[in-house]
C-alpha positions as CSV (number, residue, x, y, z in Angstrom):
1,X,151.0,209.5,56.4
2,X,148.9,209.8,53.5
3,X,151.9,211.7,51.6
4,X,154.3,209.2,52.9
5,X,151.8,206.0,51.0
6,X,151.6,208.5,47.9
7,X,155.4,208.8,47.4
8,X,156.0,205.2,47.8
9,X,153.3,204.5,45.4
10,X,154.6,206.8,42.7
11,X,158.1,205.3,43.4
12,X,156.8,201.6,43.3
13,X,155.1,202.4,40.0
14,X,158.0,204.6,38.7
15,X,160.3,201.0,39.0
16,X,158.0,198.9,37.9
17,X,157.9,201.3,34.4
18,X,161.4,201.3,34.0
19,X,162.1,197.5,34.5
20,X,159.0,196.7,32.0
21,X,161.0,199.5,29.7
22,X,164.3,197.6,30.0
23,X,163.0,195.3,26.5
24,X,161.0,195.9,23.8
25,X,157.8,193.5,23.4
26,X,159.4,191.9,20.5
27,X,162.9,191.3,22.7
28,X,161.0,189.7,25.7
29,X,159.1,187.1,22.8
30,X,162.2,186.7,21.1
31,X,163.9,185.4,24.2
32,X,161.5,183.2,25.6
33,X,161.5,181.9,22.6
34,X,164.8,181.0,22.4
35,X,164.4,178.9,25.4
36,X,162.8,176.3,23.3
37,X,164.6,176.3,20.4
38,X,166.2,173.1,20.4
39,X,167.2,170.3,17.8
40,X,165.7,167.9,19.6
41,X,164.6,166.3,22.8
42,X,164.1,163.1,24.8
43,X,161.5,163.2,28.0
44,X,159.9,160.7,30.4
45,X,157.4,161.9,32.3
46,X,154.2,161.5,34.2
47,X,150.7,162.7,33.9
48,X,148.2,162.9,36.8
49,X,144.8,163.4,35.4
50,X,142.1,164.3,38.3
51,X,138.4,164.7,37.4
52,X,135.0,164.1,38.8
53,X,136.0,160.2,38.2
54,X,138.9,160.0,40.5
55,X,142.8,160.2,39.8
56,X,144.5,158.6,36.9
57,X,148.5,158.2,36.3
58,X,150.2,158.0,33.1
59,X,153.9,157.3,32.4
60,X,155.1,158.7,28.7
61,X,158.0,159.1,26.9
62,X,158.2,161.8,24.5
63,X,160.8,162.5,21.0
64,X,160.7,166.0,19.4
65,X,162.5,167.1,16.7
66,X,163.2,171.2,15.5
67,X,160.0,171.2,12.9
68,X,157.6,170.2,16.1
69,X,157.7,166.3,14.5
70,X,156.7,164.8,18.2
71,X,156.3,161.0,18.5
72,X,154.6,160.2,22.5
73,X,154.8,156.2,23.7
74,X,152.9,155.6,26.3
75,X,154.3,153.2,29.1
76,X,151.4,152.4,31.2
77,X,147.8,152.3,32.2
78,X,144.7,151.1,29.7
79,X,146.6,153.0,26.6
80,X,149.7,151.2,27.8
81,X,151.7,150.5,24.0
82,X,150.1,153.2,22.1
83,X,152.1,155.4,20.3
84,X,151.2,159.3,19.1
85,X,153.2,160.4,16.1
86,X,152.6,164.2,14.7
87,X,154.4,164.2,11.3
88,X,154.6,167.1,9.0
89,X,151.0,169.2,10.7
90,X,149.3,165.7,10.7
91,X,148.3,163.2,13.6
92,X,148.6,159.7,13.7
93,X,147.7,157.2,16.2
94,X,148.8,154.0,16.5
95,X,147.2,150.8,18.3
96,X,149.5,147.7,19.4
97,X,146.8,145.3,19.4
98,X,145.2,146.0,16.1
99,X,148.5,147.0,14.7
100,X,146.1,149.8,13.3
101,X,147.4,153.4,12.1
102,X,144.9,155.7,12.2
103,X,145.2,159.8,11.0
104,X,143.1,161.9,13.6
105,X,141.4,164.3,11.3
106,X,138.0,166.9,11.9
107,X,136.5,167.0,15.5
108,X,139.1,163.2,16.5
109,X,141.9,165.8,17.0
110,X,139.8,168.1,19.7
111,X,139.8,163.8,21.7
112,X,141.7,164.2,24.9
113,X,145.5,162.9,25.0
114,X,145.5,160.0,27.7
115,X,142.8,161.2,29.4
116,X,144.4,164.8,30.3
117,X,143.3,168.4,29.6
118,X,145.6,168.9,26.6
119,X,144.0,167.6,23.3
120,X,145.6,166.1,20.1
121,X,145.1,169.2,18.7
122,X,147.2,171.3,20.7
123,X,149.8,168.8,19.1
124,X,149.1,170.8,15.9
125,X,150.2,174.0,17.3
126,X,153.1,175.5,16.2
127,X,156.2,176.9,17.9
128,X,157.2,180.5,18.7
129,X,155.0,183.4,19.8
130,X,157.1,186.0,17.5
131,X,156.8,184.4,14.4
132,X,152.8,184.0,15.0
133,X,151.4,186.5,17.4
134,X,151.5,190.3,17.8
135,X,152.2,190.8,21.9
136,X,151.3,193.5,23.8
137,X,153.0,194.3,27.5
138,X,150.7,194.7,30.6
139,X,153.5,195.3,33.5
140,X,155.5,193.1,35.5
141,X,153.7,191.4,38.0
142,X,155.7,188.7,40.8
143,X,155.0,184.6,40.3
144,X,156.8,182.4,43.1
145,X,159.1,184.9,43.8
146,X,159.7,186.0,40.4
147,X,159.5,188.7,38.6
148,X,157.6,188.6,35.1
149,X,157.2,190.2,31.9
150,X,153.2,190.0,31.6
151,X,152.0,189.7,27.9
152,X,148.8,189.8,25.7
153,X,149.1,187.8,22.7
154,X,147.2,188.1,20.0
155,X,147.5,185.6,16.8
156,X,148.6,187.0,13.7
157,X,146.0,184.5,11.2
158,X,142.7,182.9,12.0
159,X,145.0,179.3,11.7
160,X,146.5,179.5,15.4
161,X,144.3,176.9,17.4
162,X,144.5,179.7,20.4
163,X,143.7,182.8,19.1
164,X,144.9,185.2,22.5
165,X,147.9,184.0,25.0
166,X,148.1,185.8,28.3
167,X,152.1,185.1,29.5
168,X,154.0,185.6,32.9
169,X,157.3,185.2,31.4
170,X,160.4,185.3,33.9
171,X,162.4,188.3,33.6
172,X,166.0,186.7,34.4
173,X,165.3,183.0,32.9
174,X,162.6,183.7,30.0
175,X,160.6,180.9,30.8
176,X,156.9,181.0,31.1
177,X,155.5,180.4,34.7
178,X,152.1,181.0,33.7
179,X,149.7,181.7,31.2
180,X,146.2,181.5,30.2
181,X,145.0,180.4,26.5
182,X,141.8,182.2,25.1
183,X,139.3,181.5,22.3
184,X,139.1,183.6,19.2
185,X,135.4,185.4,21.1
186,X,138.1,186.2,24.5
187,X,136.8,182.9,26.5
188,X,139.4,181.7,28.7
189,X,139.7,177.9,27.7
190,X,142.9,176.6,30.6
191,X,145.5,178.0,32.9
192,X,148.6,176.5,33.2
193,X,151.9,177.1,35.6
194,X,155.3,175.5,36.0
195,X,157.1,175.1,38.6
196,X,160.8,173.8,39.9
197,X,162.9,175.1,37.1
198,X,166.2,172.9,36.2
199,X,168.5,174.1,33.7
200,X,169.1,171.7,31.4
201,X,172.2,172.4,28.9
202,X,171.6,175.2,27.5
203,X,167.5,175.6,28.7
204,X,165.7,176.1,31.8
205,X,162.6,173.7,32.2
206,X,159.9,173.7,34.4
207,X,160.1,170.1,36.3
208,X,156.5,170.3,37.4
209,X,153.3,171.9,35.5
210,X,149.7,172.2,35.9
211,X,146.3,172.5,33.6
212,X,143.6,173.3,34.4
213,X,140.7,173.1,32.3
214,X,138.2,176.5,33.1
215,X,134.9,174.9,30.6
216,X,135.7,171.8,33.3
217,X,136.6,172.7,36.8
218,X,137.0,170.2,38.3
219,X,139.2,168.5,35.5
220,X,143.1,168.8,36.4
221,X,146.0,167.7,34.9
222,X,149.4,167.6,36.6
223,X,152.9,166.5,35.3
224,X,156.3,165.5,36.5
225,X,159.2,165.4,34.7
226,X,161.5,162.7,35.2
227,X,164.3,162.9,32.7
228,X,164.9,165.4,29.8
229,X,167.8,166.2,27.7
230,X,168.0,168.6,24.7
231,X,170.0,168.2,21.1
232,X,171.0,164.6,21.6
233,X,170.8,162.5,18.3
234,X,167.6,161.0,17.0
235,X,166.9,158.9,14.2
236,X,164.7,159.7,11.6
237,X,163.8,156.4,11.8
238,X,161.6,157.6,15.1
239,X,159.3,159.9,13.0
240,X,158.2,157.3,10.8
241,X,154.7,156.1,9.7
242,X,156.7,153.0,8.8
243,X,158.9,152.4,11.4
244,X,155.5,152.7,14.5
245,X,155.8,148.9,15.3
246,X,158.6,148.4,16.9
C-alpha cells in the first residue's frame, strides 16, 4: 500500500511539473495581462462594505480609459453625487454641494473609497504585472474548480504602492481568482477573490469579488457587478477637471 501511495504521489507531482512547465513565468504575466488591456470601459456596480459598524451598500458607476484615467460617480448613500476622478497619476475629488474640487495628496490618498477596504491610493496603481514586477512560479494549485498558475510577485522600483503580489491566475482563462497584496517588510495587507466569471467581448470578468482587509478582520468588502462592457466610445470630455459638474 505504501508503494502504491508513493507511485501516485510521484505521478501526481510529475503532472503538476509539467503543466506548470507548459509557460514560462513571463508568458503566464503576459497573458493575464492581456485580459485587461482594454481601450476603455463602462461599469455599474455595487459595494457591500461590512465592519464592526454594521453593513453598508454603495451603487457606483465607473469610466476607465487605456492610460488607467478612471472617473467613479457615486449613485447612492451619504456620498450619494460625489464624483472620483484619477487624471494623469493624480486624484481629485469632487463635492456636489460645495461644488468643491479637491486633489487628495500625502496620507488623504491612504482615506478609504466609500467606506470600503480599497483606498484612493490603490487608484494610483498602475496596470500590468510584466511591465512592473519580476514573478516567480510556486506550482499550480486548484481555486473553485480551477486550476491555477500560482505566482510571487515582486516589484521592480520602490514606486509600486504593493511591493509583493501572490496570484492564483487561471490556467485556461488567465484571470486572477485570487491573490494576496504584501508590504515592502512581507506583511500581508488584503486577500481578495473573484468569482462568477462572464466573458465579456473579448475579456473574462469576475462578476463577484471580495476584500478582505488582514490589519482589520473584521472589515469586508464585497462587490457585484451589474453591467460592464469593454472598448465602447468615451468622451474625453469624461476625464475632465473642467467638465466634473455635470
Amino acid at each position: 500500500m505504501k508503494k502504491l501511495y508513493a507511485f501516485m504521489l510521484a505521478a501526481l507531482t510529475a503532472i503538476s511539473a509539467a503543466f506548470a512547465a507548459e509557460l514560462s513565468i513571463e508568458e503566464i504575466m503576459a497573458k493575464y495581462d492581456a485580459n485587461t488591456d482594454y481601450k476603455t470601459s463602462k461599469m455599474k456596480a455595487t459595494l457591500l462594505v461590512t465592519d464592526k459598524f454594521g453593513t453598508a451598500k454603495t451603487t457606483f458607476e465607473s469610466y476607465q480609459r487605456k492610460n488607467n484615467d478612471t472617473l467613479i460617480i457615486v449613485a447612492d448613500g451619504p456620498d450619494a453625487g460625489q464624483k472620483i476622478l484619477r487624471l494623469e497619476n493624480s486624484v481629485y475629488l469632487y463635492y456636489p454641494d460645495a461644488e468643491e474640487l479637491i486633489r487628495l495628496q500625502g496620507s488623504a490618498l491612504k482615506d478609504s473609497i466609500m467606506g470600503s477596504d480599497f483606498s484612493y491610493e490603490d487608484l494610483t496603481e498602475n496596470d500590468g504585472t510584466l511591465a512592473n514586477y519580476t514573478g516567480e512560479l510556486l506550482g499550480t494549485e486548484t481555486i473553485d474548480g480551477a486550476e491555477c498558475y500560482h505566482l510571487m510577485l515582486t516589484a521592480k522600483t520602490k514606486k509600486q504602492l504593493y511591493q509583493k503580489q501572490e496570484l492564483w491566475i487561471d490556467s485556461t482563462t488567465f484571470v486572477g481568482r485570487k491573490e494576496i497584496m504584501y508590504s515592502a517588510s512581507g506583511k500581508a495587507l488584503s486577500e481578495s477573490t473573484m468569482t462568477d466569471f462572464k466573458k465579456v467581448g473579448n475579456y473574462y470578468v469576475g462578476m463577484k469579488g471580495r476584500m478582505v482587509n488582514l490589519l482589520k478582520k473584521s472589515s469586508v468588502t464585497e462587490m457585484s457587478v451589474l453591467s460592464i462592457e469593454f472598448d465602447t466610445p468615451i468622451s474625453d470630455k469624461i476625464f475632465s477637471k473642467d467638465e466634473l459638474a455635470w
